[in-house]
C-alpha positions in Angstrom: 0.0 0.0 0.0 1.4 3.4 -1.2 0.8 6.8 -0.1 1.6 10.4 -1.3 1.9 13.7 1.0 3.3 16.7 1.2 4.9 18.9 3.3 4.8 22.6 4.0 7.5 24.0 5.3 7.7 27.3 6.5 10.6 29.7 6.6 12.2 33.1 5.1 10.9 31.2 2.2 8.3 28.8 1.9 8.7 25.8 -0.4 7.1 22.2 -0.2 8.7 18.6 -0.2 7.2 15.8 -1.6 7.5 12.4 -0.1 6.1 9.1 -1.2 5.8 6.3 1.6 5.0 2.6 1.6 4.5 -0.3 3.8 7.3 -2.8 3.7 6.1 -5.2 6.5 3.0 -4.6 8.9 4.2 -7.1 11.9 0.8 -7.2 13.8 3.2 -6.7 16.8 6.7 -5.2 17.8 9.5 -4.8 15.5 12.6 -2.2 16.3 15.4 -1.9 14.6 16.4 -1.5 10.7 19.1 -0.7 8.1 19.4 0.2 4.5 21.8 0.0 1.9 21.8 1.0 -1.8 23.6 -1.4 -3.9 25.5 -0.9 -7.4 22.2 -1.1 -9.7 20.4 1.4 -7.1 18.1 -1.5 -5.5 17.2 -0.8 -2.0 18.3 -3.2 0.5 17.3 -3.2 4.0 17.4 -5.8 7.3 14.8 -5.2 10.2 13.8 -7.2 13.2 10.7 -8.6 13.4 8.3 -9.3 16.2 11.1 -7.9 18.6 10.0 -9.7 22.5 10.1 -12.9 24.0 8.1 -14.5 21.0 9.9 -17.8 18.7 8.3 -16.1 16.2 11.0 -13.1 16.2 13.3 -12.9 13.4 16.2 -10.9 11.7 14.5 -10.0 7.9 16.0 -9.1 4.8 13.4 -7.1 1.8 15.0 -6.2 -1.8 13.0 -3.7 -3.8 14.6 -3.2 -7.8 14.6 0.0 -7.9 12.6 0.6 -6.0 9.7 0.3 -9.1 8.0 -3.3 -7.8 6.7 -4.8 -4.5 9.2 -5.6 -1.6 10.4 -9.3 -1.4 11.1 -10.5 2.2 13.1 -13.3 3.3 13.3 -14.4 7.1 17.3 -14.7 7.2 17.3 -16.3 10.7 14.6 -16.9 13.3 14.0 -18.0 17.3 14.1 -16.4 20.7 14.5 -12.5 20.9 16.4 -12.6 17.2 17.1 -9.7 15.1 18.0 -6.7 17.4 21.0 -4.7 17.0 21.2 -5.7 13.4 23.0 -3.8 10.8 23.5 -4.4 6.5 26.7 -4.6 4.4 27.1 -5.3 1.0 30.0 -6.6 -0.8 31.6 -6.2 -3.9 29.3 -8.1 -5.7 26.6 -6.7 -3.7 25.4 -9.7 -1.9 24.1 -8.8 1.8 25.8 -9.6 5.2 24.1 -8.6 8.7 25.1 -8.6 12.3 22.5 -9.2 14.6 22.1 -10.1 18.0 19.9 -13.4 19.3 19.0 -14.9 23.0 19.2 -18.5 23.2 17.6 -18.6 26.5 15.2 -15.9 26.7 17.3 -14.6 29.6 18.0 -11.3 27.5 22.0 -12.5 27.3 22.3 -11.9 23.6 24.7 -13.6 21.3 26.4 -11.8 18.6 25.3 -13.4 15.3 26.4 -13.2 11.2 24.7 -13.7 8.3 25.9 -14.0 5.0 24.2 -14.2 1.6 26.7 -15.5 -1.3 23.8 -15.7 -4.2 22.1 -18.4 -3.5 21.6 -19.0 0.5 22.1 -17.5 3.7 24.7 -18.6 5.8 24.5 -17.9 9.6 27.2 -17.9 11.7 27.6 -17.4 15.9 30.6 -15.3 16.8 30.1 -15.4 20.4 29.0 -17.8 22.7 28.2 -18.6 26.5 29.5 -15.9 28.6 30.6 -13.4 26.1 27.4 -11.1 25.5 27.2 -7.9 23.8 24.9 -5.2 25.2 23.9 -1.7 22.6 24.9 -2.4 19.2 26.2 -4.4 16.3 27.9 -2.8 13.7 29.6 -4.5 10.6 31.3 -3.4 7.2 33.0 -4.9 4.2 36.4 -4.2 3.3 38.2 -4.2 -0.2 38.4 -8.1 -0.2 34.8 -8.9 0.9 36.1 -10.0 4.4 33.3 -8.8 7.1 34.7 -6.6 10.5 32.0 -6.1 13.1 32.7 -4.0 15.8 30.5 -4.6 19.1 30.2 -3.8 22.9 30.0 -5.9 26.0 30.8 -5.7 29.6 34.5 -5.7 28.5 34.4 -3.0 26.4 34.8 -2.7 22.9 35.6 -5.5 20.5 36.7 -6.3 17.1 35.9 -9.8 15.0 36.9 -9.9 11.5 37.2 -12.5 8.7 40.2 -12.9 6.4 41.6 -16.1 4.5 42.7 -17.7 7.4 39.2 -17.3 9.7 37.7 -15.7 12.4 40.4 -13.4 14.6 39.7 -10.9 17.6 40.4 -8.0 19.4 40.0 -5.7 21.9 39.8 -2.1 20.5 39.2 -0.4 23.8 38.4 -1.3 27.5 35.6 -0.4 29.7 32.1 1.2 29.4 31.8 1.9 25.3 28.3 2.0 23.9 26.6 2.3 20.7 29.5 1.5 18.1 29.1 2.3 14.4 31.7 1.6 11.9 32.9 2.5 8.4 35.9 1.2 6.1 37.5 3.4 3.5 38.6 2.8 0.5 41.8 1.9 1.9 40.7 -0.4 4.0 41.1 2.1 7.2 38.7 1.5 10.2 36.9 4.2 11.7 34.9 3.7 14.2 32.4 6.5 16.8 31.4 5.3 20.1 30.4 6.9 23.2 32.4 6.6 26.8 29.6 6.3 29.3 31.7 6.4 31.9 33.9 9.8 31.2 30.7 11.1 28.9 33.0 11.2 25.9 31.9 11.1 22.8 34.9 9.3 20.6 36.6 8.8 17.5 38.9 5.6 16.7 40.6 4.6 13.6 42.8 1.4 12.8 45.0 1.5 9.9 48.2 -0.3 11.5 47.0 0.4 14.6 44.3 2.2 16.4 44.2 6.0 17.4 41.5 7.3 19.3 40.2 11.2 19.7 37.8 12.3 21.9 35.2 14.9 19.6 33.6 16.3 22.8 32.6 15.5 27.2 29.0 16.3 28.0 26.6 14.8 30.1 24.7 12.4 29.4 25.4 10.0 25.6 22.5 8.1 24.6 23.5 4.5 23.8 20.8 2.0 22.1 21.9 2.6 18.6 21.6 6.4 18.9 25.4 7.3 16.9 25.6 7.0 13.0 28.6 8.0 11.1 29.6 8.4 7.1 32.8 9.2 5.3 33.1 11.9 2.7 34.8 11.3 -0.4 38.0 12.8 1.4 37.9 10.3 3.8 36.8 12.3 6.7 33.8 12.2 9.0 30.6 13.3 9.7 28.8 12.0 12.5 25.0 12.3 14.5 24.4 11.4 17.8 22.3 12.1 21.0 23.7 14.7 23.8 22.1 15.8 26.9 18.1 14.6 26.8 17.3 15.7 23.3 19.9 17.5 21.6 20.8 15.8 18.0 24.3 16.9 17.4 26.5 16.8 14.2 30.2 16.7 14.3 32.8 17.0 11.6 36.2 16.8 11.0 38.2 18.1 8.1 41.7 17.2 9.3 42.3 20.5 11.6 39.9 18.9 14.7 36.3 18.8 15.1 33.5 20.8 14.7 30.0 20.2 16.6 26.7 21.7 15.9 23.0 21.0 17.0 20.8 19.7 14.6 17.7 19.9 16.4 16.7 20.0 20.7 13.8 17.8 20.5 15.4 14.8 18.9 14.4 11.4 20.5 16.7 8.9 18.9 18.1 6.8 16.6 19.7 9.5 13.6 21.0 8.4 10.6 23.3 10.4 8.3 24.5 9.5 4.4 26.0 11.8 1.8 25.1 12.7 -1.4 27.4 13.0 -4.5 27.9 16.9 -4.3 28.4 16.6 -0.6 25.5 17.0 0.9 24.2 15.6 4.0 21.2 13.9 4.5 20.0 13.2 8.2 16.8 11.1 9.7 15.6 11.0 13.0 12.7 10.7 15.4 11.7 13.6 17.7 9.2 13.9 20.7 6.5 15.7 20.8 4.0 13.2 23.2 4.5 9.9 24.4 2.6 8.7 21.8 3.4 11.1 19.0 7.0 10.9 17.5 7.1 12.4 14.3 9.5 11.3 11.4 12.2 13.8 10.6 14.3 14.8 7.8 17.3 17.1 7.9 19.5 18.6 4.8 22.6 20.5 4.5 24.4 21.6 1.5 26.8 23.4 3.3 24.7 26.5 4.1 22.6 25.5 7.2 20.3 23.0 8.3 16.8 22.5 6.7 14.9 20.3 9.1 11.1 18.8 8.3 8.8 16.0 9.1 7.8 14.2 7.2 5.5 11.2 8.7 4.4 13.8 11.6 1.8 10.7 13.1 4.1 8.5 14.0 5.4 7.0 16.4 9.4 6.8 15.0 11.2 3.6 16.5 14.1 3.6 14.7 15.5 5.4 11.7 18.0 4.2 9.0 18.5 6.7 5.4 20.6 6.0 2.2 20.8 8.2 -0.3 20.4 6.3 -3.6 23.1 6.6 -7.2 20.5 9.6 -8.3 21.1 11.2 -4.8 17.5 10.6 -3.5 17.3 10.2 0.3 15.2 6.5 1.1 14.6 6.8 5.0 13.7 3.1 6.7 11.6 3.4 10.0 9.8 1.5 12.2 6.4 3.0 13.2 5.7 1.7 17.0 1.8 3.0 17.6 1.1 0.7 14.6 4.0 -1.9 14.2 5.0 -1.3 10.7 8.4 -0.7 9.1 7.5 1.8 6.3 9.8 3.0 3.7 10.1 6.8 2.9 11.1 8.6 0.0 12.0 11.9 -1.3 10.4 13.2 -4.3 11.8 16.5 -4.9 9.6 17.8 -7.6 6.7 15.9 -6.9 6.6 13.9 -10.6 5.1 11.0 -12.1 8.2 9.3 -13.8 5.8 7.0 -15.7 4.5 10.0 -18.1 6.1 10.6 -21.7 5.6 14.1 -22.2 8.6 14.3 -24.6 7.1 11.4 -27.1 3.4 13.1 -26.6 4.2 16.4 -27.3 7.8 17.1 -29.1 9.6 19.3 -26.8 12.4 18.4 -25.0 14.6 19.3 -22.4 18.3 18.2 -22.7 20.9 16.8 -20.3 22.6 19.5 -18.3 26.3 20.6 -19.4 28.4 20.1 -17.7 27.1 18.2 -14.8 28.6 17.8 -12.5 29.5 21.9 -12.9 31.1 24.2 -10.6 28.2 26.4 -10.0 28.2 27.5 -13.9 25.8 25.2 -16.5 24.2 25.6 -19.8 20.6 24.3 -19.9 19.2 23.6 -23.4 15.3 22.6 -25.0 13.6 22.6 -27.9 9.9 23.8 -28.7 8.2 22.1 -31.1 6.2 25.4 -31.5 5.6 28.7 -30.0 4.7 28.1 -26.1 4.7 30.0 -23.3 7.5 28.3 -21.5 8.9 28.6 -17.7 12.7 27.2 -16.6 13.0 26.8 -13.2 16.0 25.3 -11.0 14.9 23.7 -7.5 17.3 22.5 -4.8 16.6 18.8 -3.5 14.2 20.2 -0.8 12.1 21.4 -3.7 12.7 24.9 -2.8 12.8 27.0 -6.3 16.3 28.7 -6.1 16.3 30.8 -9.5 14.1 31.3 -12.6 16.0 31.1 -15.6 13.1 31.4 -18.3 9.7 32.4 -17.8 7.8 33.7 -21.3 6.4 33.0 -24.7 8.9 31.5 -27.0 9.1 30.6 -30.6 9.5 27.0 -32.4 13.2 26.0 -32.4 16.0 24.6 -30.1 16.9 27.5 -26.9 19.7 27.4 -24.6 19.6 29.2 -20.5 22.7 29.4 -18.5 22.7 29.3 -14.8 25.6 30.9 -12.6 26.3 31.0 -9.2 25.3 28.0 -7.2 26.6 26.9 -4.4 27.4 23.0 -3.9 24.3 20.9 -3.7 21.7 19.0 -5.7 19.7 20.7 -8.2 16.3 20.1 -10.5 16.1 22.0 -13.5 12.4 21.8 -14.4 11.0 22.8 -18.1 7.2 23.6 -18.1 4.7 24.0 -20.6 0.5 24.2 -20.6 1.3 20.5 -22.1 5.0 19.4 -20.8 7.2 19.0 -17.8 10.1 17.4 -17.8 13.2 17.6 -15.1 17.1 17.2 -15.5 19.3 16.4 -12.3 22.2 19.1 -11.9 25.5 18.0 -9.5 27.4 21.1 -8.2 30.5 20.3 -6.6 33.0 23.0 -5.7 
């Protein structure tokens, strides 16, 4: 079941976002967490507990979507006592799925640390840890440049390290003590990084492993929320940008661009569980819940191009669980959530100009609007269409949050081919939108300074 609605949003200028939402699962009970992953041919992939409680019936699931043009297929990757919490996705190379998880043998709540692997034909599930070794706030796991799995957990210990390579399973200890809510990400050279909290010195921290690990603390403040409330992503200079909880509600954002760290609030009514990718310009995409009532906790969306924070919501009758948000290979946000007032994970979408893709105005009707040059640009592009005959014609460019940023054409024009050139922009996602009484038709434009 599909839904469309929009959102008004209300600032210096007002604009409207469009987003499209689905059902993926309704669970007729308690789910939790969830994860999302856009793989090479831009088909979402996403793991998500089901039936999260003492029930056999809970399970650790796995839903493809093609691009995200046909109906969900779900497959139950590994069932039984309190499975499927703390579960996070990887892909691989060839873009087969692999998810940490944790699972309770005994219904005690003494969860085992579990990994799943899909290799194109069958799952295969394998337990890391067993009796007496538990992990407590997280699971996080990611594929380095030879398809060998790392996944980086917390126990009573402190924080550990498993990781496969040709000769097995090997171990470590990457820090002792009280570290919660671990997320991790491997570079492109194979570099660990790695953001977890400090309960016991409230330290929000900062550890990479390339021959061995290094560890800076990003800021103290009371009070780091734990339960999977960090999320952290790599720009395509290899350094971070990170989300987490502070204090009761404050959603902070920290960056580092080689000369130390910069923090920033988001947004002072954030209940938990951000998530934060990047698009190809740079641009940084955030979801999260927020509270307004106990039973009200509205979907939230937050954008920054490099000029400020645009913040919306954008399922605001909710009650947000869990958040998870990739931004896809034509830099559309896909936010993964778990609604808790009517146990559903629901899938959420970004459609910045509000259009139906399955039109063809160009066959119908003759005019045409052409790819972008160059694109990616600097700021600086030439926007060319043709009119099949004389139209009164508009040219409008739209950032990603739909807001219209400049118009380049907007007046009766004669039959032939016509060429607009935009100037200026800062880095970010752009729509460039041709309209006519008959035609519409929208180009992506990539600015990257």
């Amino acid at each position: 079941m599909k839904q469309l609605f929009a959102v008004l949003i209300l600032s210096a200028i007002c604009f409207a976002q469009v987003w499209q939402s689905e059902i993926i699962e309704d669970h007729t009970g308690i789910g939790s967490e969830c994860d999302i992953e856009i793989d090479s041919s831009n088909n979402l992939c996403v793991s998500y507990e089901y039936m999260h409680g003492h029930l056999s019936t809970s399970a650790v699931k796995y839903a493809f979507n093609e691009n995200d043009s046909g109906p969900w297929v779900l497959t139950t990757v590994g069932s039984g006592e309190y499975t499927g919490y703390f579960n996070e996705l990887a892909l691989d190379s060839s873009d087969n799925p692999h998810i940490s998880y944790a699972w309770d043998v005994d219904w005690e709540y003494i969860p085992m640390l579990n990994y799943a692997s899909y290799n194109g034909s069958s799952w295969n599930i394998e337990s890391l840890t067993g009796t007496g070794e538990y992990i407590e706030a997280n699971t996080t796991i990611g594929i380095d440049s030879n398809d060998y799995p790392h996944i980086i957990y917390n126990n009573t210990g402190g924080l550990n390290h498993r990781w496969q390579d040709a000769s097995g399973w090997n171990y470590e200890l990457v820090s002792s003590g009280s570290c919660e809510s671990p997320h991790l990400v491997i570079d492109s050279n194979d570099n660990i990084h790695v953001i977890f909290s400090r309960a016991a010195t409230d330290e929000m921290t900062y550890a990479v492993k390339n021959t061995g690990w290094s560890f800076e603390v990003i800021e103290t403040t009371t009070g780091f929320y734990e339960s999977s409330d960090i999320d952290m992503v790599l720009d395509s200079n290899g350094y971070a940008h990170a989300v987490y909880r502070a204090g009761e509600h404050d959603l902070r954002y920290a960056s580092n661009n080689g000369s130390g760290w910069n923090v920033e609030n988001i947004h002072t009514d954030a209940l938990g569980y951000p998530s934060i990718d990047i698009d190809s310009a740079g641009g940084l995409h955030v979801s999260f819940g927020i509270y307004t009532t106990e039973s009200n906790r509205p979907l939230v969306y937050s954008y920054n191009s490099g000029s400020g924070w645009v913040t919306v919501e954008i399922d605001p009758t909710v009650k947000c669980w869990n958040t998870a948000i990739a931004v896809d290979n034509n830099d559309i946000p896909h936010i993964i959530y778990y609604d808790f007032s009517d146990g559903l994970t629901k899938h959420a979408w970004l459609d910045p100009m509000g259009i139906d893709d399955t039109a063809s105005p160009v066959q119908l009707t003759g005019f045409a609007l052409h790819p972008v040059n160059p694109n990616p640009s600097n700021g600086n592009a030439t926007i060319t269409f043709t009119t099949p005959h004389a139209a009164d014609v508009n040219l409008s460019i739209y950032d990603i949050t739909g807001r219209k940023v400049t118009t380049l054409v907007d007046e009766a024009l004669n039959e032939g081919s016509h060429s607009a050139i935009v100037t200026d922009l800062t880095s970010g996602i752009y729509f460039c939108r041709l309209t006519t009484d008959t035609f519409s038709s929208t180009e992506k434009l990539v600015v990257a300074r």
